[in-house]
C-alpha positions in Angstrom: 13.6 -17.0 -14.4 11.3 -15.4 -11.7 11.1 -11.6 -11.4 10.5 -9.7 -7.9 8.2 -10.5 -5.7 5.1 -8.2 -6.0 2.9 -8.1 -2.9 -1.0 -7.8 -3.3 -2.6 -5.3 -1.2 -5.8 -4.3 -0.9 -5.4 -0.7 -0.4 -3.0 1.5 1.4 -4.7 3.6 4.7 -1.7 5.3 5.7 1.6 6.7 5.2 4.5 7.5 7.3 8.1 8.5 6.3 9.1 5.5 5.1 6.4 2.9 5.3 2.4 2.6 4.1 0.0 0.9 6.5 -1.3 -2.0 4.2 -4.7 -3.5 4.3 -4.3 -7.1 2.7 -6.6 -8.8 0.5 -8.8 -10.9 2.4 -7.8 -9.1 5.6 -9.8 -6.4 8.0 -8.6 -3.2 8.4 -7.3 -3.9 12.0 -4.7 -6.7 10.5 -3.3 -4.0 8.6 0.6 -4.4 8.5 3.2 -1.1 8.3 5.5 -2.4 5.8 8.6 -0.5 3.9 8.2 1.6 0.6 10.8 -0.2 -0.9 8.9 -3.2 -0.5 7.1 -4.0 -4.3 3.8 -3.6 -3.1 1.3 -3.8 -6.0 1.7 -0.5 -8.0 -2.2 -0.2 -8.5 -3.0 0.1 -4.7 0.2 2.9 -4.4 -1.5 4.9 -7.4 -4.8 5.1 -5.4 -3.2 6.2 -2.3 -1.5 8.9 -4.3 -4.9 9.6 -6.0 -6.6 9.9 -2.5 -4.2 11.8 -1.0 -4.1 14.4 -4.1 -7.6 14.6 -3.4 -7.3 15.2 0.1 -4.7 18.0 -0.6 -7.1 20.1 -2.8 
């Protein structure tokens, strides 16, 4: 049995209402894709936009 699909991003550079701008692994910055939040993009590059918009915030 195969689970969802997880997508491997490099890191997330943006956010909008209802999509991150992705930078893919292996890809430059200007091949960066908007894609969906309810996409499964890999959890760990999600955290670290969270974490660098936190510390943007304070």
């Amino acid at each position: 049995m195969t689970g969802p699909k997880i997508y491997h991003a490099y890191r997330i550079l943006e956010e909008a209402r209802t999509k991150y701008l992705v930078q893919w692994i292996g890809y430059d910055t200007n091949e960066a894709t908007w894609e969906a939040k309810v996409k499964r993009i890999y959890p760990a590059a999600v955290r670290g936009w969270a974490e660098r918009k936190i510390g943007k915030a304070g």
